[in-house]
N, C-alpha and C positions, 0 to 999 in steps of 0.2 A: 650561817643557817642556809642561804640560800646553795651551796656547793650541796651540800646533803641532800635536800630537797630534790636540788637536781640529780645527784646519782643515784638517790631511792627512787627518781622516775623512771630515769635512762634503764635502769634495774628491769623496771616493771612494775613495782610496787604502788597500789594506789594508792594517793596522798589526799586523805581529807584536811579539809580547809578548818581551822581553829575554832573559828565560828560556828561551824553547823558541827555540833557535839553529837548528833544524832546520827551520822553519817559513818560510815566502816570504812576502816582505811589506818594507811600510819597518818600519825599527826606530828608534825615537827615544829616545837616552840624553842624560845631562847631559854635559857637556863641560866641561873651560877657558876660559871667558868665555862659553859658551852652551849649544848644542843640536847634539847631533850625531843627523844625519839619514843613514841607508844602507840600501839594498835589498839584498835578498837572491829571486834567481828560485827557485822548484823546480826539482827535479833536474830533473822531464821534460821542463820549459820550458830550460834547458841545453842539455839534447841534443838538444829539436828544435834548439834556433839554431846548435849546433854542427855538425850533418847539413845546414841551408843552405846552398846554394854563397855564399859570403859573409859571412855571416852569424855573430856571433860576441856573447858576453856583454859583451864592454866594448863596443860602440856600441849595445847594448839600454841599458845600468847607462848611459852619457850622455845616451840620449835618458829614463828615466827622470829621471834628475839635472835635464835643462833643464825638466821637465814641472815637476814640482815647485819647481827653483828661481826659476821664475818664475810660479810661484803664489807663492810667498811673499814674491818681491821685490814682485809686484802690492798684496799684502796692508799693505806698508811694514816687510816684515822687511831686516834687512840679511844678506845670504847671502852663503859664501865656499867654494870647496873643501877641506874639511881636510885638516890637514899628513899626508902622504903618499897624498892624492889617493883614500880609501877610500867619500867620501862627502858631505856636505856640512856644512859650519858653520854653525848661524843666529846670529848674536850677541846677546846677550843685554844687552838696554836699555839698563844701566850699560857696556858696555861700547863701545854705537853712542855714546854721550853723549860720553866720554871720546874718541874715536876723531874727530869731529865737531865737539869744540870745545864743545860741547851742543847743535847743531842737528841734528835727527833727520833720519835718513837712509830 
């Protein structure tokens, strides 16, 4: 968890803290075989995109998702949507090894 954290900084990405829910930013917790990765916008970035003609939080939260999931698939992370689509999965070494056969992904 913590390498992620750190290349979603090093990135530029702001990383809100677990604790403060209220807060906009990615948030990086542990997961089931890895890392769970999910943004969260501020309220007033919401309602701008929801006052665009078009424009809506889930194709912002996708084009976040592909920024970042492909910073970290460049990095030699293995990335996956997690189950019920809230975020992303980065899998965690022992679990690309097993997954792979032991050849890194």
């Amino acid at each position: 968890m913590v390498r992620v954290r750190h290349v979603l900084s090093q990135a530029g990405f702001h990383l809100a803290g677990e604790a403060d829910s209220d807060a906009p930013g990615l948030r990086v917790s542990e997961a089931p075989g890895g890392v769970l990765v999910r943004w969260a916008a501020s309220d007033g970035f919401s309602a701008l995109a929801s006052e665009r003609a078009g424009g809506s939080g889930d194709s912002m939260r996708a084009i976040v998702q592909a920024a970042v999931s492909g910073l970290l698939l460049q990095l030699g992370h293995t990335v996956s949507q997690s189950p019920g689509g809230g975020g992303l999965l980065v899998l965690a070494e022992d679990a690309r090894t097993s997954r792979t056969g032991g050849a890194r992904s």
